[in-house]
N, C-alpha and C positions, 0 to 999 in steps of 0.2 A: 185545621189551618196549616199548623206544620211548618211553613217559611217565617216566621218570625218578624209578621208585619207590626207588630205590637211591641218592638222591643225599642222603634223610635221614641222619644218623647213627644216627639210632634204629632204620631200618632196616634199615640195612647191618650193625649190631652184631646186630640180631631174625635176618638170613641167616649170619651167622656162627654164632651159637648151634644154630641147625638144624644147618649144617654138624657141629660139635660134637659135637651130639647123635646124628647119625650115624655119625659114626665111631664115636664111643662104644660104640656098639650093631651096632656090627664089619658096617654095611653096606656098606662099600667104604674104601678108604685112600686118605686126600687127601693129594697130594705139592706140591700148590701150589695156589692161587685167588688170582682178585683180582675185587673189586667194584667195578662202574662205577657210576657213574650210572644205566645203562641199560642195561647187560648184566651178565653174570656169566662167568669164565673159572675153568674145573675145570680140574685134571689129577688123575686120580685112577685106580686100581685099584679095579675089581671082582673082587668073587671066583666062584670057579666057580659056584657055584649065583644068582649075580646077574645079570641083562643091563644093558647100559647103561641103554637106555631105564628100565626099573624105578627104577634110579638115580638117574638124572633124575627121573621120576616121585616118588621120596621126597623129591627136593630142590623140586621146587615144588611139591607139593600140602603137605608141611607149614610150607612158609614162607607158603604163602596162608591158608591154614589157621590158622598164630599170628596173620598181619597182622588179619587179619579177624576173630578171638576176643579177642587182647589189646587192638587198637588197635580195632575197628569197621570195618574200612577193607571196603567192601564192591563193588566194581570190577576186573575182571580186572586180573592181575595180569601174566602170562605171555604171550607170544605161541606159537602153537602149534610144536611141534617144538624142535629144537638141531640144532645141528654137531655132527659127531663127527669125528674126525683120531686113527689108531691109530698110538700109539707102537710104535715095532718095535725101537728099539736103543737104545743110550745117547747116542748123540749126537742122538739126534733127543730125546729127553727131555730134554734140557740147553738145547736152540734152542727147545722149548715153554716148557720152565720161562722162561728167558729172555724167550722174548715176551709171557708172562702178568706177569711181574715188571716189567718195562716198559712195560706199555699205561698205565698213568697219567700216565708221562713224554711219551708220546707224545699222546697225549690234552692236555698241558700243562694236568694237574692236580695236579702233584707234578714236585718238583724233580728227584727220586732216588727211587727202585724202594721204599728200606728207606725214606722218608717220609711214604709211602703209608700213613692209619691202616687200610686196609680191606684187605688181602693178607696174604699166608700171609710173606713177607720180615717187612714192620713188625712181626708180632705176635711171631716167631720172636726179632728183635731185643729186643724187649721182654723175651720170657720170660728169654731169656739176659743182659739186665743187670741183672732182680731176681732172679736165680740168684747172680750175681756179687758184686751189694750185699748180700745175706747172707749171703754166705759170707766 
């Protein structure tokens, strides 16, 4: 990605929604993310009838897709291709989760993993303390 479309909050909350709206619509189960500046970290499950690639492919063609309908933004967005790193067992999901929950800290954009407003931690945290507060 490179140009730092992700370092708005307007949107990094527009790539969270997508995310959202994904899941929603049971294309794959996201077990973590975190939004950079300039990159994006998944960990997620496809399901049998999905390949990654496809995955990815939902995930960036309709975040370019809103950026460029809601906001006008009319400039690549994406750099071509991703990473991919298959989880095989539980402890390797735990060292992924872990290095996507921490790249903020490490990045020294966030003090702590759960302070991060753009990650699957902060949001998680959130849901569970207005869960709490009204209950």
């Amino acid at each position: 990605m490179g140009r730092r479309l992700l370092q708005s909050e307007r949107n990094a909350e527009l790539l969270i929604d997508v995310l959202r709206s994904l899941v929603a619509e049971r294309k794959f189960e996201l077990h973590d993310f975190v939004i950079m500046p300039d990159h994006l970290h998944l960990l997620l499950t496809v399901y049998d009838e999905m390949a990654i690639e496809k995955a990815l492919q939902l995930v960036k063609g309709r975040f370019s897709h809103r950026l460029s309908h809601d906001f006008g933004y009319k400039g690549e967005v994406w750099q071509r291709g991703f990473s991919e790193v298959q989880v095989m067992n539980r402890e390797s999901f735990e060292i992924h989760r872990e290095y996507i929950a921490q790249n903020p800290v490490k990045a020294g954009i966030a003090a702590c993993a759960d302070e991060y407003p753009f990650c699957f931690r902060y949001l998680a945290k959130r849901k569970s303390e207005a869960k709490v507060g009204r209950g």
